[in-house]
C-alpha positions as protocol buffer text, in pm:
chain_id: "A"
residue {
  index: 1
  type: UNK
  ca { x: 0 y: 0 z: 0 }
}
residue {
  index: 2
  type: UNK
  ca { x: 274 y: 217 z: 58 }
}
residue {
  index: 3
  type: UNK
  ca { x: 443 y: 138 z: -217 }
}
residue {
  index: 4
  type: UNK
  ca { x: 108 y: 252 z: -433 }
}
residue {
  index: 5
  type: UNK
  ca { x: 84 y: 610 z: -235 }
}
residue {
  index: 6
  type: UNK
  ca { x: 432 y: 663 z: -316 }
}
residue {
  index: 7
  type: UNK
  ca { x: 454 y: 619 z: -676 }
}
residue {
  index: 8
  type: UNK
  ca { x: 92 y: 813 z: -690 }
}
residue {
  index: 9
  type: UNK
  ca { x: 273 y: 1095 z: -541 }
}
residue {
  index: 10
  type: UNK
  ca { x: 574 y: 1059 z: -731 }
}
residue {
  index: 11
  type: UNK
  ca { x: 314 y: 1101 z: -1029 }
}
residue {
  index: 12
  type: UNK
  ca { x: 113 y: 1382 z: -817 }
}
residue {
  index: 13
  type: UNK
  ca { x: 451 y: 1571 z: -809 }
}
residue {
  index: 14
  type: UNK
  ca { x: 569 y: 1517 z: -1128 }
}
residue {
  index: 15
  type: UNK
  ca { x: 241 y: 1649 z: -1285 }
}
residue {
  index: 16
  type: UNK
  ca { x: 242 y: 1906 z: -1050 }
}
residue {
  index: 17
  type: UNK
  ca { x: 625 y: 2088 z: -1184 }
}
residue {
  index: 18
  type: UNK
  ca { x: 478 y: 2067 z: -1511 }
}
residue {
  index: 19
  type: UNK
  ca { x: 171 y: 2278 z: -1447 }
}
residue {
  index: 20
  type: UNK
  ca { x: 452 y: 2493 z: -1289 }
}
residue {
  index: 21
  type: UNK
  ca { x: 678 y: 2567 z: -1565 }
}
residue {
  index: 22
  type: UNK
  ca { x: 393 y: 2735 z: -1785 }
}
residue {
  index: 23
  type: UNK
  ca { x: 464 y: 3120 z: -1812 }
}
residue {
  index: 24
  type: UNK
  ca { x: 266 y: 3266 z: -1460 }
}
residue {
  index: 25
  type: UNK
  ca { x: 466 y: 3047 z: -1263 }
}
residue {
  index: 26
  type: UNK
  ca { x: 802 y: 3027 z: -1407 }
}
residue {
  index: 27
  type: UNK
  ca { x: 980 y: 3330 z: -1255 }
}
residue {
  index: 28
  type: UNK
  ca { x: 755 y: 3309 z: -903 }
}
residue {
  index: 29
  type: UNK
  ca { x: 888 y: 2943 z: -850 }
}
residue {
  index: 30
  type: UNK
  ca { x: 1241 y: 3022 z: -868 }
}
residue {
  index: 31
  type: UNK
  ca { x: 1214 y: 3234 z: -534 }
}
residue {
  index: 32
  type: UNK
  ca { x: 1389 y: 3100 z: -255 }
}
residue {
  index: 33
  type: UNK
  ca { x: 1085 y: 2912 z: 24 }
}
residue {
  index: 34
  type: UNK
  ca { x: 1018 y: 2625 z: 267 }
}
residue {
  index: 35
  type: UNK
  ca { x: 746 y: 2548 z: 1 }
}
residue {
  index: 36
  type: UNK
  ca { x: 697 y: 2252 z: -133 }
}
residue {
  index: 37
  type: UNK
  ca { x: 599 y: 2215 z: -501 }
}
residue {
  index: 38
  type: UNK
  ca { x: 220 y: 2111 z: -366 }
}
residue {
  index: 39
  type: UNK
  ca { x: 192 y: 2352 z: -125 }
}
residue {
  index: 40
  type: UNK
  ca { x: 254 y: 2637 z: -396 }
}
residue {
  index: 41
  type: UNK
  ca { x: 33 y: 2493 z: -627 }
}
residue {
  index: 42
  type: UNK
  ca { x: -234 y: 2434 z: -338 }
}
residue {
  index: 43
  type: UNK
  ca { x: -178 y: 2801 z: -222 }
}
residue {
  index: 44
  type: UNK
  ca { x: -251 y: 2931 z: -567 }
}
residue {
  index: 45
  type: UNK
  ca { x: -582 y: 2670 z: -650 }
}
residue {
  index: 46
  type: UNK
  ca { x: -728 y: 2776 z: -264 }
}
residue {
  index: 47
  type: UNK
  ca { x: -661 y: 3137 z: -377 }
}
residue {
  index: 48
  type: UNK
  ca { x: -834 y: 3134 z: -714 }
}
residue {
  index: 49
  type: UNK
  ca { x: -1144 y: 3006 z: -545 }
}
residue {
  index: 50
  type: UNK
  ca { x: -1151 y: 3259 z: -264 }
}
residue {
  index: 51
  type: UNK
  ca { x: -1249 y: 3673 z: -270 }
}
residue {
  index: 52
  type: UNK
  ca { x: -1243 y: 3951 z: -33 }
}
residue {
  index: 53
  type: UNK
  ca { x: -948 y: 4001 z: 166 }
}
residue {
  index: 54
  type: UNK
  ca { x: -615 y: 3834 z: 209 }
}
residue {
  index: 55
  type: UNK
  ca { x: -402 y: 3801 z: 507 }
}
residue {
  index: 56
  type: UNK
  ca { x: -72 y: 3651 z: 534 }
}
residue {
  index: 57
  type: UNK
  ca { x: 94 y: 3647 z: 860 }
}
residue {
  index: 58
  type: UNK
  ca { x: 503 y: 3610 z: 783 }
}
residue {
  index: 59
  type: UNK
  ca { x: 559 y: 3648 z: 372 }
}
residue {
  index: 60
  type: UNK
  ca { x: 944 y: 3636 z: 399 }
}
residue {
  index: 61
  type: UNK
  ca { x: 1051 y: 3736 z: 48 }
}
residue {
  index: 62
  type: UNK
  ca { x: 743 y: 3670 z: -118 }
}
residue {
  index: 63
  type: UNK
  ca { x: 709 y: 3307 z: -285 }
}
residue {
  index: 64
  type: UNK
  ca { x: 398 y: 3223 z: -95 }
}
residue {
  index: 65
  type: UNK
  ca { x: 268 y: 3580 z: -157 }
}
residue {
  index: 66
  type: UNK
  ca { x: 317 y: 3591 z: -526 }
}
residue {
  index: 67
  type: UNK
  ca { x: 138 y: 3183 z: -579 }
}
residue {
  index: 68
  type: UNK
  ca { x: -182 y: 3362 z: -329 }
}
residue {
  index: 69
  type: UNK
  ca { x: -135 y: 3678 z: -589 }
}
residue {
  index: 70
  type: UNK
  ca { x: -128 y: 3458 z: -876 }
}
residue {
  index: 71
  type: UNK
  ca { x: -443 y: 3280 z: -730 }
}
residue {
  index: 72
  type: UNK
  ca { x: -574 y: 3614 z: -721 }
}
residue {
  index: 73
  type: UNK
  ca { x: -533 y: 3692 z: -1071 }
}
residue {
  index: 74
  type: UNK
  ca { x: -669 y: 3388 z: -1199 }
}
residue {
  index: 75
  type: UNK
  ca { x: -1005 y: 3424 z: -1032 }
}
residue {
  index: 76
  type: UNK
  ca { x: -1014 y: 3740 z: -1179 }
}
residue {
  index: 77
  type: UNK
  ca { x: -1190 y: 3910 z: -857 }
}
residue {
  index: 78
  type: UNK
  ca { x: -1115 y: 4274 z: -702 }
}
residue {
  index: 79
  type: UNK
  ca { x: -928 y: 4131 z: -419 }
}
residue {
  index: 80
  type: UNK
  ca { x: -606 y: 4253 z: -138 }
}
residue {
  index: 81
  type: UNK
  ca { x: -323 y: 4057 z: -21 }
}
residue {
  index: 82
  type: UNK
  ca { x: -217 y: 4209 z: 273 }
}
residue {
  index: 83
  type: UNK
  ca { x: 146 y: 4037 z: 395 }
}
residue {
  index: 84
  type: UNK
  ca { x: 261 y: 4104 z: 741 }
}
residue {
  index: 85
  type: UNK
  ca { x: 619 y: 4085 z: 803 }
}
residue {
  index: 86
  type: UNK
  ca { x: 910 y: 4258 z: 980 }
}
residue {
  index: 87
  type: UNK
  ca { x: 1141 y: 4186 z: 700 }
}
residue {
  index: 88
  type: UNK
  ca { x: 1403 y: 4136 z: 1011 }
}
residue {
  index: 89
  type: UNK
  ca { x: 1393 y: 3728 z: 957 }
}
residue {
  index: 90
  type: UNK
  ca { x: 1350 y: 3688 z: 1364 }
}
residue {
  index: 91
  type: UNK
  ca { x: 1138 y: 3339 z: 1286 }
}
residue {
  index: 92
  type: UNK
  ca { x: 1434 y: 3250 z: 988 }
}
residue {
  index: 93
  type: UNK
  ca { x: 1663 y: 3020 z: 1104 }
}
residue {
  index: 94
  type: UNK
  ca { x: 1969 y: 3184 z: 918 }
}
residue {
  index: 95
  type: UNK
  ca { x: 1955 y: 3446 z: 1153 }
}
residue {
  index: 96
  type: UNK
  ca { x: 1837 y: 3842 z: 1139 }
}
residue {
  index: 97
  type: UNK
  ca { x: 1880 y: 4011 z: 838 }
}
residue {
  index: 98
  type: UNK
  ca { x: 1678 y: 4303 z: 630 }
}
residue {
  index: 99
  type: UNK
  ca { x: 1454 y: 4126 z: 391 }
}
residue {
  index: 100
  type: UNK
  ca { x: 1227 y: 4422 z: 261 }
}
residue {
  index: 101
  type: UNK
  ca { x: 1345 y: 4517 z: -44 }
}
residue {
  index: 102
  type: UNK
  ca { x: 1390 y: 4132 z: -180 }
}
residue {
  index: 103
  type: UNK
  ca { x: 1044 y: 4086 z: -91 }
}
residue {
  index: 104
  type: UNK
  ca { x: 947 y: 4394 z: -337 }
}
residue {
  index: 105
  type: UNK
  ca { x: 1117 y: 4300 z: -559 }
}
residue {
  index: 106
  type: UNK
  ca { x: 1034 y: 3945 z: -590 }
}
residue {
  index: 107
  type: UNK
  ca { x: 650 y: 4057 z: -614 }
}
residue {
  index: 108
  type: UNK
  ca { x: 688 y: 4360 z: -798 }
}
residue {
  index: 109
  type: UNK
  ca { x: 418 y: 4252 z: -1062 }
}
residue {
  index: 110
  type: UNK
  ca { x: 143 y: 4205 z: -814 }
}
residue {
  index: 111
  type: UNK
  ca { x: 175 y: 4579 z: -690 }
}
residue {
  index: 112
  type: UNK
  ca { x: -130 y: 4617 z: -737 }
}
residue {
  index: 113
  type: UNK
  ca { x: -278 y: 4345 z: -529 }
}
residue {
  index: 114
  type: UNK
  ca { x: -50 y: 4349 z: -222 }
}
residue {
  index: 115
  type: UNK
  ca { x: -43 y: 4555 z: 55 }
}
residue {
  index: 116
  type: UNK
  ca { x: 264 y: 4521 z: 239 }
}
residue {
  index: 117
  type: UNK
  ca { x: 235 y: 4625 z: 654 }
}
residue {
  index: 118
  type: UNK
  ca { x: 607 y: 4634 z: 812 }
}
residue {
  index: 119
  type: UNK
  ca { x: 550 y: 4518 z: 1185 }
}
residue {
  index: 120
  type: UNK
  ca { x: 449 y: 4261 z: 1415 }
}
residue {
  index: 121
  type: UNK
  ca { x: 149 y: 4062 z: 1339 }
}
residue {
  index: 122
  type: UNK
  ca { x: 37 y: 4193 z: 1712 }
}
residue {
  index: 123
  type: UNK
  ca { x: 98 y: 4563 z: 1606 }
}
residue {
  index: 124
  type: UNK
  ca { x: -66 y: 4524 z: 1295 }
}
residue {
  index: 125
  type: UNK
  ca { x: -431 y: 4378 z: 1412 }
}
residue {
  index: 126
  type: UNK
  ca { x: -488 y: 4718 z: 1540 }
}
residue {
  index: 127
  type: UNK
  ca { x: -518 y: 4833 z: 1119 }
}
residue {
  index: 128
  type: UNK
  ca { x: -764 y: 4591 z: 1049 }
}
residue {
  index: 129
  type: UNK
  ca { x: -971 y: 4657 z: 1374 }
}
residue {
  index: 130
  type: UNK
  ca { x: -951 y: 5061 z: 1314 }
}
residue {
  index: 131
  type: UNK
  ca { x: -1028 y: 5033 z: 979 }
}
residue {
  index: 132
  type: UNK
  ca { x: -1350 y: 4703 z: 1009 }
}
residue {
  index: 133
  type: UNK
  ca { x: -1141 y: 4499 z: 781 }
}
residue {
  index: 134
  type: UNK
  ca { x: -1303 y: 4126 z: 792 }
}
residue {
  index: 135
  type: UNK
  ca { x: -1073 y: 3859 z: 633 }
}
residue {
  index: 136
  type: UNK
  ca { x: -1172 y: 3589 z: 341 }
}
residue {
  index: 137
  type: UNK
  ca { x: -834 y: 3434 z: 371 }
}
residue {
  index: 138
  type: UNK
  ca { x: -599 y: 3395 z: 639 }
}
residue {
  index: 139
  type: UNK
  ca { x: -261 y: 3211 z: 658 }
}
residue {
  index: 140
  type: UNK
  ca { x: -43 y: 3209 z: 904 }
}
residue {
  index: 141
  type: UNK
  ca { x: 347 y: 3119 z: 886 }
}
residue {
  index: 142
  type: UNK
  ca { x: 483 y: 3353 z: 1190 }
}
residue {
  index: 143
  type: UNK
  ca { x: 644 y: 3270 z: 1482 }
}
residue {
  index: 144
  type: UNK
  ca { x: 605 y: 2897 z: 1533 }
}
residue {
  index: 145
  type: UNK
  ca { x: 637 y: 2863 z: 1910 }
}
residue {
  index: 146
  type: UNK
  ca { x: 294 y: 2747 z: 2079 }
}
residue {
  index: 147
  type: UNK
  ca { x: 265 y: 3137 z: 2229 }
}
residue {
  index: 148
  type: UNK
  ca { x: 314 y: 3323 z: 1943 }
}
residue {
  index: 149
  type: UNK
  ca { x: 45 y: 3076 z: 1701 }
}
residue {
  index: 150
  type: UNK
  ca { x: -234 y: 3124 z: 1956 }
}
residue {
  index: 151
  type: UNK
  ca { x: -197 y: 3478 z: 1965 }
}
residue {
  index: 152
  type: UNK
  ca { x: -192 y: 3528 z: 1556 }
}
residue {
  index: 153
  type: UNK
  ca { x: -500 y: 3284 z: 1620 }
}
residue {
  index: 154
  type: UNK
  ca { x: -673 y: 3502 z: 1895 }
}
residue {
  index: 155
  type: UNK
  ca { x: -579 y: 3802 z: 1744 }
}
residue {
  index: 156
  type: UNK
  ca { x: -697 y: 3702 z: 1372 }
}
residue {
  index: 157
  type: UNK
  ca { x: -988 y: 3442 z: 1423 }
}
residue {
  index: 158
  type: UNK
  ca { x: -1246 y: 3720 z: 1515 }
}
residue {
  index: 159
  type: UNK
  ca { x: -1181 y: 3885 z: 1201 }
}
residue {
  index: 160
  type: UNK
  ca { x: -1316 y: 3563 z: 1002 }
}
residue {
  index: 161
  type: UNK
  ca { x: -1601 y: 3556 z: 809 }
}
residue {
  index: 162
  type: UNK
  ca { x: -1810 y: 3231 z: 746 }
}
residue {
  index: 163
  type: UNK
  ca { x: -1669 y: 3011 z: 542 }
}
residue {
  index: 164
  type: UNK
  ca { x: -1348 y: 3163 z: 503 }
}
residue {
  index: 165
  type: UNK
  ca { x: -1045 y: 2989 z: 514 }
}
residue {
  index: 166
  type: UNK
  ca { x: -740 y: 2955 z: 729 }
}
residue {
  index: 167
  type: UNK
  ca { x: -384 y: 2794 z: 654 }
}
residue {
  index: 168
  type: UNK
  ca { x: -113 y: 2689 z: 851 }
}
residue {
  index: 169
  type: UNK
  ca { x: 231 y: 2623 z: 767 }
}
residue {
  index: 170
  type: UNK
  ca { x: 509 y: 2408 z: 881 }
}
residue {
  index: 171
  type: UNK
  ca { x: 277 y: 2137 z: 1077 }
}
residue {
  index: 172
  type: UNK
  ca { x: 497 y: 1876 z: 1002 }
}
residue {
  index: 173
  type: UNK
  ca { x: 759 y: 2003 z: 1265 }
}
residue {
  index: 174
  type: UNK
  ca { x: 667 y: 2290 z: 1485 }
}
residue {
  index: 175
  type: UNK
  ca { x: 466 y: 2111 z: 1762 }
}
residue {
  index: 176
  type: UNK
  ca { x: 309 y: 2463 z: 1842 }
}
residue {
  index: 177
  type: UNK
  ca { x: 150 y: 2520 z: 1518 }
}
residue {
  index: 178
  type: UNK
  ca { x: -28 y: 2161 z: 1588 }
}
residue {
  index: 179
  type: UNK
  ca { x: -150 y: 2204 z: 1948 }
}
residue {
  index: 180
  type: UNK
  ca { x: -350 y: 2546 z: 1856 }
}
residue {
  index: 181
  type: UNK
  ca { x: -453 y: 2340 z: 1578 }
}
residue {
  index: 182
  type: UNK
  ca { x: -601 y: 2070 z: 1764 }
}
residue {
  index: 183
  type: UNK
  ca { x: -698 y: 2288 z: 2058 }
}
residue {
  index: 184
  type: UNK
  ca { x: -817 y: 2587 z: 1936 }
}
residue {
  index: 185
  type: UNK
  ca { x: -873 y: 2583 z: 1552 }
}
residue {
  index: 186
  type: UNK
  ca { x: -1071 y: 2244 z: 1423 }
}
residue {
  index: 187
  type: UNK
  ca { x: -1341 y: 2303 z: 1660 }
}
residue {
  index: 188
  type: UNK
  ca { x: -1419 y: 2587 z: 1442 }
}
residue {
  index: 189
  type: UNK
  ca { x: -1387 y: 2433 z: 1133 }
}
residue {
  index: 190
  type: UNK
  ca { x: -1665 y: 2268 z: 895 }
}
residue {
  index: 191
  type: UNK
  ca { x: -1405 y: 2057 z: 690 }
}
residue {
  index: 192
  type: UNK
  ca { x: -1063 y: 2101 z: 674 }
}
residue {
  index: 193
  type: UNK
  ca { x: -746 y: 1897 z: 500 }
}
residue {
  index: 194
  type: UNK
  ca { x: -380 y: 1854 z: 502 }
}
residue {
  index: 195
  type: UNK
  ca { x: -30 y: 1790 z: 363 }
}
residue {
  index: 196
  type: UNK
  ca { x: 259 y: 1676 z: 532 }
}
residue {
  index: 197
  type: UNK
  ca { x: 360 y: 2014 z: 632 }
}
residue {
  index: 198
  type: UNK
  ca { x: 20 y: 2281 z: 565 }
}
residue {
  index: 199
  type: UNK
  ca { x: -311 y: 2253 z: 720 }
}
residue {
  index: 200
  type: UNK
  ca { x: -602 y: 2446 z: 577 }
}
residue {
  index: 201
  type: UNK
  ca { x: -990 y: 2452 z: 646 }
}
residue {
  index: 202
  type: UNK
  ca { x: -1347 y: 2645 z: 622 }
}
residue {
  index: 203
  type: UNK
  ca { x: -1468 y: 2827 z: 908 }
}
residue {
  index: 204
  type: UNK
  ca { x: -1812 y: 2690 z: 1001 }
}
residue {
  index: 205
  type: UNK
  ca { x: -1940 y: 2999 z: 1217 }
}
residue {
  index: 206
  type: UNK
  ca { x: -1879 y: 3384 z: 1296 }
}
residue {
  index: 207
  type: UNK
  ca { x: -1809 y: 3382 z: 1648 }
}
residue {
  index: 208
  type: UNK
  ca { x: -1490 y: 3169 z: 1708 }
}
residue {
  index: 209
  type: UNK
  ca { x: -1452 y: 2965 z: 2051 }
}
């Protein structure tokens, strides 16, 4: 049986950097991420199904944010990416270092769709709260510690509508990404799925608990 799931996902793969080497991708999937070939292409498919408001929660230099912006353009929908970031790499493990300007320029073509805030994800809530800013689309790739998950969750989660959706990264290894999963998020959920290393799912109601 194992045998079987590998050589389907051999096939799953292989299909997959095809579908990635046509012209929209080409230049985006050459930037430098922890992202797997199917988590790009399942950023970009979850993206080009979804409208309204984007929020990404740690964008580094911009490979998940330009496969979301891509997403974006395919659906062909009037929606914002908004990527929160320091640019400081504090979560990177290479160590600090200014990020900012790669990131711009690695998503320059999507100007137009991404809104860029420079901060803490805990500084930046206060935009979207001032200015009634309900999200469509939330992922969250931050700081991975148990602490700093639950309070992009907590922070974030009221700002759901139904039936958005919310994405995790990195739940194959950071064992605080996967207890606010199990604790806090799936209750909330109406269906959700998974790779090895990204959880997503649908938010069932308004009111989180």
């Amino acid at each position: 049986m194992n045998t079987i799931k590998s050589a389907f996902n051999k096939i799953n793969d292989y299909i997959i950097n095809l579908l990635l080497r046509r012209n929209k991708f080409r230049d985006i999937n050459k930037i430098t991420t922890h992202l797997t070939i199917q988590e790009k292409y399942l950023l970009y498919k979850l993206s080009s199904k979804t409208t309204g408001i984007f929020v990404e929660i740690g964008s580094y230099i911009g490979a998940s944010s330009c496969f979301i912006s891509e997403g974006i353009l395919t659906s062909k929908k009037q929606s914002k990416l908004y990527c929160i970031d320091t640019w400081e790499n504090q979560a990177m493990t290479e160590g600090l270092k200014e990020t900012y300007n790669q990131f711009i320029s690695n998503t320059k073509q999507y100007k137009n769709i991404i809104i860029p805030i420079k901060d803490f994800s805990y500084n930046a809530i206060k935009y979207f709260i001032e200015n009634n800013i309900k999200i469509d689309f939330l992922f969250i790739d931050g700081d991975h510690s148990y602490e700093g998950v639950k309070k992009d969750w907590d922070l974030y989660s009221p700002l759901l509508k139904p039936n958005s959706i919310v994405l995790f990264h990195d739940i194959g290894w950071a064992k605080g990404v996967e207890r606010v999963i199990n604790e806090e998020v799936k209750r909330n959920l109406k269906k959700h799925g998974s790779l090895p290393n990204l959880f997503w799912g649908w938010i069932k109601k308004v009111k989180i608990n």
